[in-house]
C-alpha positions as CSV (number, residue, x, y, z in Angstrom):
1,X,174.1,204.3,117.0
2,X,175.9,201.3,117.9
3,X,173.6,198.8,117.8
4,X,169.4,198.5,118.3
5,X,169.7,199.1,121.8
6,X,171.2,202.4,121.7
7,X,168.9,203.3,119.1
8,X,166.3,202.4,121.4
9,X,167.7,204.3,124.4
10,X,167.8,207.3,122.4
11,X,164.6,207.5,120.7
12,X,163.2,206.6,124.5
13,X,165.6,209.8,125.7
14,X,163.8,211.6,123.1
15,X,160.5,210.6,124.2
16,X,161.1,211.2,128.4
17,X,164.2,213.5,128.8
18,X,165.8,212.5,132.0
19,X,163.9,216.2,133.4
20,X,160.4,214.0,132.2
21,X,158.9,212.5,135.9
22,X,157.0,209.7,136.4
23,X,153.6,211.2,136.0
24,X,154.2,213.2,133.0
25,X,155.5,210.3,131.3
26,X,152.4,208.3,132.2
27,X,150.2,211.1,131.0
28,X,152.3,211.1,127.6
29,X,151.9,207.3,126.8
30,X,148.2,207.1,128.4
31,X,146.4,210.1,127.2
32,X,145.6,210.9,130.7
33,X,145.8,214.9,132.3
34,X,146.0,214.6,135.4
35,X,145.3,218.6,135.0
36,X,142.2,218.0,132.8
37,X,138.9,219.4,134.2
38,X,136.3,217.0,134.6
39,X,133.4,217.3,136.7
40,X,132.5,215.8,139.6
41,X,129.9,213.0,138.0
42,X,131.8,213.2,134.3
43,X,134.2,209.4,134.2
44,X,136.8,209.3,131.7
45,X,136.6,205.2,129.9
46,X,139.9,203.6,128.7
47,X,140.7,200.5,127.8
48,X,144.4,199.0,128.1
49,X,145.5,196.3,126.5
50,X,149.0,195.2,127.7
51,X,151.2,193.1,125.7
52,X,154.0,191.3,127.4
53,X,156.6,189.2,126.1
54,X,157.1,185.8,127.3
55,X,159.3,184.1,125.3
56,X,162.7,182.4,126.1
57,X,164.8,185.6,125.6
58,X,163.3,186.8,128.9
59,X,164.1,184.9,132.1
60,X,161.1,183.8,134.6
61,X,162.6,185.5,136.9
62,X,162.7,188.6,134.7
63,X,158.9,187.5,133.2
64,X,157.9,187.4,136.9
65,X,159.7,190.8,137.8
66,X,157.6,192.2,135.0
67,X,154.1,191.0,136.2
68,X,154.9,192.5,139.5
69,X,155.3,196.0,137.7
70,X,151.9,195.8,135.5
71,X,150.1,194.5,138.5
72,X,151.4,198.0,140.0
73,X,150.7,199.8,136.6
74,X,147.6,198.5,136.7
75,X,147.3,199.9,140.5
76,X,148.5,203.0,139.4
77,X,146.3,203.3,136.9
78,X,143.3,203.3,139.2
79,X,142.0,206.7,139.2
80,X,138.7,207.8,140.3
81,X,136.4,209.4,137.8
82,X,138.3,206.5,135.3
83,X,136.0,203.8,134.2
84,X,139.3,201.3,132.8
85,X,139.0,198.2,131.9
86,X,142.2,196.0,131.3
87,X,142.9,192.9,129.0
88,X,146.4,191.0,128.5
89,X,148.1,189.2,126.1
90,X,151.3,187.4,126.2
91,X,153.7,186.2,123.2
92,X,156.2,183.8,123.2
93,X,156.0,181.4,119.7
94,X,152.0,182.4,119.4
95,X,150.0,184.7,121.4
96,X,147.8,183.8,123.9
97,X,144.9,186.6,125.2
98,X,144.9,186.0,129.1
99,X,141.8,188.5,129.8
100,X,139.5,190.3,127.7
101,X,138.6,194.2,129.0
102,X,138.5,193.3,133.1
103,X,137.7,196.0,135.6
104,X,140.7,196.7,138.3
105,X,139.9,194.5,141.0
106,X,139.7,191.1,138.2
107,X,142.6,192.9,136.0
108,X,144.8,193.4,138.8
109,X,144.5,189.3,139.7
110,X,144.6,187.8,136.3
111,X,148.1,189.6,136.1
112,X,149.5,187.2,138.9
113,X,147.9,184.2,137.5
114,X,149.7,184.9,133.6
115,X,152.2,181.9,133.4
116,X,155.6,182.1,131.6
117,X,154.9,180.0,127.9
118,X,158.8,180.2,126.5
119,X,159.7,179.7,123.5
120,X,160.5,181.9,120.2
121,X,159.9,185.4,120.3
122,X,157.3,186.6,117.7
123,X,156.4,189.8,118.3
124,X,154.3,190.7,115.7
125,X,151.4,187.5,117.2
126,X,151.6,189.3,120.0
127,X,150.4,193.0,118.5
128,X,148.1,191.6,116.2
129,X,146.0,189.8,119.2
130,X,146.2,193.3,120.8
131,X,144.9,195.3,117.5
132,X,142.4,192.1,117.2
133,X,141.1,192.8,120.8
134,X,140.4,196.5,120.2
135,X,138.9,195.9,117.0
136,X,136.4,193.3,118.6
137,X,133.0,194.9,118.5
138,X,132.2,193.2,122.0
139,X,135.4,194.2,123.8
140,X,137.0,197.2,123.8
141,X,134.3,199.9,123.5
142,X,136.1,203.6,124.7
143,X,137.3,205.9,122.3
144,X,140.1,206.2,124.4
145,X,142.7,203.0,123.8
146,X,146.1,202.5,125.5
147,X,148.7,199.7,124.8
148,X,151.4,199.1,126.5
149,X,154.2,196.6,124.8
150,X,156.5,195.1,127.9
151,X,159.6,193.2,125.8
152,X,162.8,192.9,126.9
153,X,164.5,192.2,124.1
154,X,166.9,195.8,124.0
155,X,167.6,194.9,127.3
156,X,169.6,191.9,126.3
157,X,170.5,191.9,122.4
């Protein structure tokens, strides 16, 4: 490969061959079956922690563009017979937690109201707050845990 990006695009190609649709993909990174059998009163429980970059590498407008797309994850994600619950952190220079384990309706709002900190881009603030909130005793409770790490840093390098 010529550089990290490519490697990136291919180990993504191997992940969700261009065949791989929407759903399936989401099924692969979430854990979700969408085929699964579960009974009518039976609720699956996940929680979600999504870690989005926000340093200067990213443009607002790009930081903005990307809010706009976890608040319709987020939607997405709204299944019934799926008890989420959603936190958020963002990392620029630190990492900042911008909700702790909200239900849909709160998760889905909060996501607007995440501002754009800038600054230096350290990644690894950003996953350790995530691993931090899961390993909380008083936060995230499922067995089932999902992350989702938003960077654009391939993109542009």
């Amino acid at each position: 490969p010529e550089n990290n990006s490519t490697l990136f695009e291919l180990q993504l190609f191997k992940l969700f061959p261009p065949q791989c649709d929407g759903k399936e993909a989401y099924n692969q990174l979430s854990g979700y079956s969408q085929s699964a059998r579960i009974t009518k009163r039976q609720t699956t429980i996940v929680d979600t922690v999504i870690v989005l970059d926000g340093s200067g590498s990213v443009p607002r407008c790009d930081f903005s563009k990307a809010k706009e797309a976890l608040k319709h994850l987020v939607d997405t994600l709204n299944q019934p017979r799926f008890d989420s619950k959603y936190a958020a952190v963002t990392f620029s220079s630190t990492a900042t937690v911008n909700f702790k384990f909200l239900p849909y309706s709160s998760a889905a709002s909060q996501i607007t109201a995440i501002s754009y900190p800038g600054g230096m881009t350290n990644t690894q603030a950003g996953l350790r707050e995530a691993k931090n909130l899961f390993d909380d005793p008083i936060s995230g409770k499922s067995s089932r845990r999902v992350s989702y790490f938003i960077s654009f840093y391939y993109l542009f390098s």
